[in-house]
C-alpha positions in Angstrom: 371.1 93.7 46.5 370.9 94.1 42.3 368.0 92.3 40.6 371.7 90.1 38.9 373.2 89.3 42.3 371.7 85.7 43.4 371.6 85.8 47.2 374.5 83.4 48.0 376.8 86.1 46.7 375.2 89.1 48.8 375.8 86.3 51.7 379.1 85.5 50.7 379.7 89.7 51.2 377.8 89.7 54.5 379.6 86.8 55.4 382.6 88.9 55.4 381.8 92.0 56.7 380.4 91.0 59.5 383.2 88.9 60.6 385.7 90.8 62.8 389.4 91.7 60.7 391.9 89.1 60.7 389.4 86.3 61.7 388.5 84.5 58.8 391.3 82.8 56.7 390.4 83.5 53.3 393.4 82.6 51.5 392.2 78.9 52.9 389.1 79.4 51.7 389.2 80.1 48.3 392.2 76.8 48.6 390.0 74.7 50.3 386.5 76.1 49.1 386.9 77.9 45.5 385.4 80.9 47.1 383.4 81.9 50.3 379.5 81.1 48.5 381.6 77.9 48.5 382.4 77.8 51.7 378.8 78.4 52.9 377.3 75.9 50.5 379.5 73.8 52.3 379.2 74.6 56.1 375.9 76.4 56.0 372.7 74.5 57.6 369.1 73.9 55.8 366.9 76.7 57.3 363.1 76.3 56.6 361.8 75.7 53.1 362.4 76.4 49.5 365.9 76.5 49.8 366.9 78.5 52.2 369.9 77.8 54.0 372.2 79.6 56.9 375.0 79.9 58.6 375.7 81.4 62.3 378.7 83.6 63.0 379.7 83.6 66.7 379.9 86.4 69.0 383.6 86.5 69.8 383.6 86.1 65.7 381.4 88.7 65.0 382.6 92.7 64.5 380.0 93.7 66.6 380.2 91.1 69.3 377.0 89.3 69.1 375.3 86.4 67.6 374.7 87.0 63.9 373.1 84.9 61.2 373.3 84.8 57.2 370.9 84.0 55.0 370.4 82.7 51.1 369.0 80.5 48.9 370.2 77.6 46.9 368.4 76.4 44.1 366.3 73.3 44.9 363.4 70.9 43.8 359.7 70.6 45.9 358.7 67.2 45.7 354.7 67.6 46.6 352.0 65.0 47.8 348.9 64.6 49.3 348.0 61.4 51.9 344.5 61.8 50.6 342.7 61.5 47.2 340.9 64.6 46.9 337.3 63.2 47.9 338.6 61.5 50.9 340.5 65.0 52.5 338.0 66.1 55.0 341.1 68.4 57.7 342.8 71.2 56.8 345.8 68.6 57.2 344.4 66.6 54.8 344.2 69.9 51.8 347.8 70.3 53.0 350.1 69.0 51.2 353.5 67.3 52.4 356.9 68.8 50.5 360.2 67.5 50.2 363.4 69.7 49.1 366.3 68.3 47.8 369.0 69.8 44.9 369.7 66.2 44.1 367.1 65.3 40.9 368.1 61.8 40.4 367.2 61.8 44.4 363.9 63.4 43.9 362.9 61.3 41.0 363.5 58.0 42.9 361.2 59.4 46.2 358.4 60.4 43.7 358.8 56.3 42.8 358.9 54.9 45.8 355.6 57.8 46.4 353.8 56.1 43.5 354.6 52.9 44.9 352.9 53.7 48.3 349.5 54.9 46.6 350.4 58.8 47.5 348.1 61.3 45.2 348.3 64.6 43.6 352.6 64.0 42.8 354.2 67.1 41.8 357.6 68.0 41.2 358.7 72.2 40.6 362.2 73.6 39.9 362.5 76.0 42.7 365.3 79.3 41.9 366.0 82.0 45.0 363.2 80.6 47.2 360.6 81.1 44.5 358.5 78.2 42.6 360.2 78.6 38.6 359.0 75.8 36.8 357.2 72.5 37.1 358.8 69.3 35.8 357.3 66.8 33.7 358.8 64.0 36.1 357.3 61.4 34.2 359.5 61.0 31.3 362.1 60.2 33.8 360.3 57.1 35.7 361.3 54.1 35.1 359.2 52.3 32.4 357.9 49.3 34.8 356.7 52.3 37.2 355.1 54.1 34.3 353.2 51.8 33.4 352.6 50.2 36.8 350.9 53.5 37.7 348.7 53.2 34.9 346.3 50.5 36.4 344.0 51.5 39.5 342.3 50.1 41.8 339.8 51.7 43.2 338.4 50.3 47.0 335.5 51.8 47.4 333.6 51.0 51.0 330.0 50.7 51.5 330.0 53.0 53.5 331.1 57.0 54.2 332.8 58.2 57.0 329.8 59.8 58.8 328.5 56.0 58.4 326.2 56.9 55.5 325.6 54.4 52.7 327.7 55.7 49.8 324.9 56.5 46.4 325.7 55.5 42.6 326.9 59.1 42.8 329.1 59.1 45.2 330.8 55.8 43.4 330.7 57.6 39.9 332.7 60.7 42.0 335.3 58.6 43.4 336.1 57.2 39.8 336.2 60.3 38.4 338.6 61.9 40.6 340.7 58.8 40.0 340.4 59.0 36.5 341.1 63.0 37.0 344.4 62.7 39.0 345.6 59.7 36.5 345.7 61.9 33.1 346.9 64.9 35.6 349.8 62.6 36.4 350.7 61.2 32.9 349.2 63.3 30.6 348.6 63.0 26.9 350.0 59.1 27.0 347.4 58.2 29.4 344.8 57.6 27.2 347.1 55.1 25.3 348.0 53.0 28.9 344.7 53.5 31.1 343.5 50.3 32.6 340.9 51.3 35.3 339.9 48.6 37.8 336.9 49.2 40.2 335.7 46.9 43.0 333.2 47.9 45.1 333.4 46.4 48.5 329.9 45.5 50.3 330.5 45.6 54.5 327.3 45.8 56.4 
């Protein structure tokens, strides 16, 4: 395949050749379609992450008489979270982060609110071209004001005690803010400064 050629096109080819002559009707195609990576942007299936997407040709379909598959990308966004805030992820589930794809940006932007909304950390949204990470987005200036600024203020629940069952030190307090603080100015960058209203309590349960 030539570095020009995006993958949907090298499918669309595949697509064809490996079909057997006569069987595909693609007169009806292009009618119906505009063209065959049509077609398979169409009728092809999600297939793992970053974009890829598939569609099966059947065996009394195929040229060769056997099950066959085609493969390619389409250009998507990653939504990225984490459950955790970074001092509370203990598991390797918790350093893992959850993704989302979806081509739809007006889609993607309203998850990442209703994300905010549900105290998820670490937000992240990246352009993503032929299966690979482009370009991150500055999904900010596309939030709706009253979420902007609604994701300004923090509140920060800190128990009296650690996991292990450990009393948490002035240290451990001063840690937690500062991670908060950390992922706030990570999320809305040089305005942050301008909007920040940080709100501790410090909850005492013997």
């Amino acid at each position: 395949m030539s570095a020009e050629k995006k993958s949907i096109e090298q499918a669309a080819e595949d697509f064809v050749s490996y079909h057997k002559a006569g069987v595909l009707d693609l007169d009806h195609i292009e009618n119906g379609y505009g063209s065959v990576s049509g077609f398979l942007s169409a009728e092809g299936q999600p297939s793992g992450d970053l974009g890829g997407w598939s569609i099966e040709i059947k065996a009394h379909e195929h040229k060769d008489g056997w099950v066959d598959t085609v493969e390619w990308f389409e250009d998507t966004y990653q939504i990225a979270h984490y459950r955790l805030p970074f001092a509370d992820r203990i598991t390797p589930e918790d350093h893992t982060p959850v993704l989302d794809f979806c081509p739809d940006f007006n889609w993607c932007i309203e998850h990442i609110e209703d994300l905010i909304e549900q105290g998820y950390c670490d937000i992240s949204l990246d352009e993503v071209v032929e299966g690979v990470v482009a370009d991150s987005v500055a999904f900010e200036d596309y939030l709706e004001q009253t979420d902007y600024q609604s994701a300004c203020t923090i509140s920060c629940c800190i128990n009296h005690r650690k996991q292990d069952g450990s009393d948490l030190t002035e240290e451990d307090v001063i840690l937690e803010m500062t991670y908060a603080i950390q992922n706030l100015f990570r999320t809305l960058g040089g305005d942050a400064h301008e909007m920040l209203q940080l709100t501790q309590t410090h909850k005492v349960s013997n």
